[in-house]
C-alpha positions in Angstrom: 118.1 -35.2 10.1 116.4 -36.0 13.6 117.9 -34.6 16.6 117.9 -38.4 17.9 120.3 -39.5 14.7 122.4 -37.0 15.0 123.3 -37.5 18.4 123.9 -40.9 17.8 126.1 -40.8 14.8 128.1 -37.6 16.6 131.7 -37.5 16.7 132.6 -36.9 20.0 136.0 -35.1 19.7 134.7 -33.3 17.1 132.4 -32.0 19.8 134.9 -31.5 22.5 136.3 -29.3 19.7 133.7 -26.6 19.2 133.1 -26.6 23.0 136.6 -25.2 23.5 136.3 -23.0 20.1 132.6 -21.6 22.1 134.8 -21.4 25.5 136.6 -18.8 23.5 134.3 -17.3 21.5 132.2 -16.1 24.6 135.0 -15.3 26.8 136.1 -11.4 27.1 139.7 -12.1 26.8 142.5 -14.9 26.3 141.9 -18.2 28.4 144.5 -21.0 29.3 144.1 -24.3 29.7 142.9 -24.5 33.2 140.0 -21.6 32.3 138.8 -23.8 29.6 138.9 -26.7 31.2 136.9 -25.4 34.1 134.4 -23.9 31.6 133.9 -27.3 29.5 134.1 -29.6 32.5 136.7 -31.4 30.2 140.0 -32.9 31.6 143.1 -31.2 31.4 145.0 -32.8 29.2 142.3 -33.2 27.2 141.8 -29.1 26.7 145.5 -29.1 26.5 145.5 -31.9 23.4 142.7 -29.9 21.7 143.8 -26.6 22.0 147.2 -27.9 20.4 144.7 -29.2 17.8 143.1 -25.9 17.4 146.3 -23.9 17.2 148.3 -26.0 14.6 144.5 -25.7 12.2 145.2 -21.9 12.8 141.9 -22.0 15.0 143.5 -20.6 18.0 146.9 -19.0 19.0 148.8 -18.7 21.5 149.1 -15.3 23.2 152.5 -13.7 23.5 154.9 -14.0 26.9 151.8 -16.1 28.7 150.7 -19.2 28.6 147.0 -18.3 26.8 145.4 -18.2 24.1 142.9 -17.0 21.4 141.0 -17.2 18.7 143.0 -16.8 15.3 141.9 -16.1 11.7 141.2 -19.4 11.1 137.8 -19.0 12.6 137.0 -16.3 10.0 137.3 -18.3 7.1 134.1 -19.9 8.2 132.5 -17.0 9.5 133.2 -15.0 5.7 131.5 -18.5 4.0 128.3 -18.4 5.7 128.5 -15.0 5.7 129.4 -14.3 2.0 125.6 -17.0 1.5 123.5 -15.2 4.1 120.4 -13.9 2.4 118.5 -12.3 5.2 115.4 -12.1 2.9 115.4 -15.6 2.5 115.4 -17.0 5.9 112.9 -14.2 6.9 110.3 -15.3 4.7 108.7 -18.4 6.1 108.7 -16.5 9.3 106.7 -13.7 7.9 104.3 -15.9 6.5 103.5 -18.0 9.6 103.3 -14.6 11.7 101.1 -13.3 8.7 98.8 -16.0 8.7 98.5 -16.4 12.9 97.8 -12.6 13.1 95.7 -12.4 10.0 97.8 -9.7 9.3 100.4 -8.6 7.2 104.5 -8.4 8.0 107.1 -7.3 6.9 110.8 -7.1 6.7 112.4 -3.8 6.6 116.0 -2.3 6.1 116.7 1.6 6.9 117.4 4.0 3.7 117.8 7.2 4.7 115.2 8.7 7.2 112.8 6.0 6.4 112.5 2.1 6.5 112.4 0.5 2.8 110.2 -3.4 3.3 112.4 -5.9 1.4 110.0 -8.6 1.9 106.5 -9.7 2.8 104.2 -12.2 3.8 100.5 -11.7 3.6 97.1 -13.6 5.7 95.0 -14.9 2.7 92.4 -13.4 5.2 93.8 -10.2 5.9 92.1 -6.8 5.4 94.6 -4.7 3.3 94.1 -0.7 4.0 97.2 0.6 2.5 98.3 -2.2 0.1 101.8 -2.0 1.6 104.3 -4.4 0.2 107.9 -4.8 -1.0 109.0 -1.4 -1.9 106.8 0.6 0.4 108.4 2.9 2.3 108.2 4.1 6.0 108.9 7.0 8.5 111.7 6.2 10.9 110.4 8.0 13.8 106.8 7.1 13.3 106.6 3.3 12.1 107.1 0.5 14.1 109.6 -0.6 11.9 112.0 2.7 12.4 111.6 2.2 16.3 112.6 -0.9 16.3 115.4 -0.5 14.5 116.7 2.6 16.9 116.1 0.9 19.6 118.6 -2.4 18.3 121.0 0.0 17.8 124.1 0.7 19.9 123.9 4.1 21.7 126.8 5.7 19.7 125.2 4.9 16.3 121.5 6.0 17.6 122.6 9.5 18.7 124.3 10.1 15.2 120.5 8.8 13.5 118.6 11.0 15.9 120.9 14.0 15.5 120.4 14.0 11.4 116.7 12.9 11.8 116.4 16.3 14.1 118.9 18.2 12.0 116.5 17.7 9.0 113.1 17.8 11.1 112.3 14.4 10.0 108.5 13.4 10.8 108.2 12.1 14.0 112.0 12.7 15.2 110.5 15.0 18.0 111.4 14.7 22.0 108.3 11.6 22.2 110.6 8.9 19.9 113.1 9.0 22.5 110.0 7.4 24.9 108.9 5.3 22.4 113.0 4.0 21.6 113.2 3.3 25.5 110.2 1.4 25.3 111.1 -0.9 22.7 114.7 -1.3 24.4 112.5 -1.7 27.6 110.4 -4.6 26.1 112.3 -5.9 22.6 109.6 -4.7 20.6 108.2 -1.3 19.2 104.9 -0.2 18.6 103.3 2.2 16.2 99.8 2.9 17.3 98.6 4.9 14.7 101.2 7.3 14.4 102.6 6.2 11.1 98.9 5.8 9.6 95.9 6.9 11.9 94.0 3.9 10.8 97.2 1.4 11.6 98.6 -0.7 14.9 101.6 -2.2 14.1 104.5 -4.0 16.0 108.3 -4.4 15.2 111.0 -6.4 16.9 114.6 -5.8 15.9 117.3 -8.3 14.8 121.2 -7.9 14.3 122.6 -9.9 11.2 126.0 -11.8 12.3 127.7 -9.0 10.3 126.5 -6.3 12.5 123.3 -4.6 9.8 120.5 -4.5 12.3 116.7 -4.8 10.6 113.2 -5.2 11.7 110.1 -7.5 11.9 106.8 -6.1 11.5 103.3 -7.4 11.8 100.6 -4.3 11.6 96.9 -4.3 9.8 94.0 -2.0 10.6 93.6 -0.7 13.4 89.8 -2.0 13.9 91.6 -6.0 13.7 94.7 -5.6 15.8 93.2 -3.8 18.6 95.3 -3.4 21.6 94.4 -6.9 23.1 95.1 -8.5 19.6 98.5 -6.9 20.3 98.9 -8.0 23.4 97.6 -11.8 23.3 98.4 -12.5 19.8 100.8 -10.6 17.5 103.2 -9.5 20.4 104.3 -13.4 21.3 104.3 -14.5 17.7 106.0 -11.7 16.3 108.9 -12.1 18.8 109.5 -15.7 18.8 109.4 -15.1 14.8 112.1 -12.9 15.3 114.0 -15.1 17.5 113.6 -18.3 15.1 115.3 -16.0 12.8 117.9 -15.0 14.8 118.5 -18.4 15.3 119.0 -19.5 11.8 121.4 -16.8 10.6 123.1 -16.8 14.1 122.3 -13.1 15.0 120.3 -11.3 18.5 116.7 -10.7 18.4 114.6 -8.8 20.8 115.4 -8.5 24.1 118.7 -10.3 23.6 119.8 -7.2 21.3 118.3 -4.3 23.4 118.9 -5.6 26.5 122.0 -7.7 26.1 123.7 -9.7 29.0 127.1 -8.6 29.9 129.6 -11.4 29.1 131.4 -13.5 31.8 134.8 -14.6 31.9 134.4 -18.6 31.8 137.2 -18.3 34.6 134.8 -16.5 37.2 133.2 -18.4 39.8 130.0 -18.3 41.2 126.3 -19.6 39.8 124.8 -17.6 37.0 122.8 -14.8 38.2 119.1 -15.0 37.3 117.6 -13.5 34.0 115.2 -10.2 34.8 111.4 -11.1 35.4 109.9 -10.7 31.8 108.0 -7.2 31.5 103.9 -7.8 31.5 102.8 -7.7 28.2 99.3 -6.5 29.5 100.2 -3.2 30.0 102.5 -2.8 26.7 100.0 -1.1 24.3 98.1 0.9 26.4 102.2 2.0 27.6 103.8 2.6 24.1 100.5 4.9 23.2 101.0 7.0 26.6 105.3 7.8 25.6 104.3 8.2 21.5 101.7 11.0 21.8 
């Protein structure tokens, strides 16, 4: 439907609803009415009328001996339906295949399994120059794919040290002292690279994304090395590849990028003050030359 139609056939209670659901859903604790209605910009007794609402659909509830409230199971009924229909592979695809056919390149989406990254799906240039013949199935190193770094680097640190520690425990290829460069630059940036480690004669970049259930996978564009040279990275593959993985992260609701690896701290809607300014955007100029520096 058009953005223009829906707005104007929008119900706008219905919208006043899920604001105050949001309100609570990004807050870091119980709200009360005057939180909420500070965070909205919606009149009191209108926050107080909804939130009744909310609470008798088992939306909300109220919080014990104060006058707050939070989100109640309700809310994951619809989180286990669109979870429960959430095929990953299926909403990656069209991405792949428009990052595929801008790079001239092949990508790829790629799950860990064990000490390597398995590719559950692919999209393929009709011009690209296949070295490997890598497709669905193909598997790849953690520590020395674009793909594995990524996905370290969208980890959370406690789960990362236990990867690293059984990569290094078994002497997996690559797991030496230089992935822990390569992880901080991907966390650094909100993308990996892979410049020939993997496969001497392949460049390849990897952004991670976080399903809404917590599984974290990557995004991969790579070819030979002779047609993504480091200023095909740079100018071409690195922007399409990310904003690929955010349009995905955007339709199954998940983090992408630098929203997973360098994640915001969340504010209480209560707290005053403007919102401070977002961190000047790393050049991507120096990124290749960078990544190939920390991964020797």
């Amino acid at each position: 439907m058009p953005r223009k139609a829906a707005l104007t056939t929008s119900v706008s209670a219905l919208e006043r609803g899920f604001a105050v659901l949001d309100c609570f859903a990004q807050a870091a604790g119980p709200l009360g009415n005057g939180e909420v209605a500070a965070a909205t910009g919606l009149p009191k007794p209108t926050v107080y009328r909804l939130i009744s609402t909310l609470v008798g659909l088992g939306q909300l509830k109220p919080v014990p001996n104060a006058d707050r409230y939070e989100l109640a199971a309700g809310v994951v009924h619809l989180a286990q339906a669109f979870l429960g229909g959430l095929d990953v592979r299926r909403h990656a695809r069209p991405h792949l295949l428009a990052v595929a056919e801008a790079c001239k390149a092949s990508a790829f989406l790629g799950v860990r399994d064990g000490d390597q990254m398995l590719v559950v799906e692919a999209g393929r240039s009709r011009s690209a120059v296949a070295v490997l013949g890598s497709d669905i199935g193909t598997r790849m190193a953690l520590g020395t794919s674009a793909l594995g770094r990524a996905w370290l680097a969208g980890l959370d640190e406690p789960a990362r040290a236990t990867v690293l520690a059984e990569l290094r425990q078994r002497r997996a290829p690559g797991s030496g002292p230089a992935l822990d460069g390569a992880i901080r630059d991907a966390q650094r940036l909100g993308h990996a690279l892979s410049l020939g480690e993997w496969h001497p004669d392949i460049h390849a970049v990897a952004v991670p994304v976080r399903t809404p259930s917590g599984e974290v996978v990557s995004l991969n564009c790579g070819g030979p090395a002779f047609v993504l040279t480091h200023d095909r990275l740079r100018e071409t593959v690195v922007p399409a590849l990310t904003e690929a993985a955010r349009r995905l992260a955007a339709d199954i609701g998940g983090l992408a990028g630098l929203a997973l690896t360098q994640p915001r701290p969340r504010r209480d809607p209560a707290e005053a003050g403007p919102t401070p300014a977002s961190p000047p955007d790393t050049p991507h100029h120096k990124t290749p030359r960078r990544a190939k520096e920390t991964t020797r």
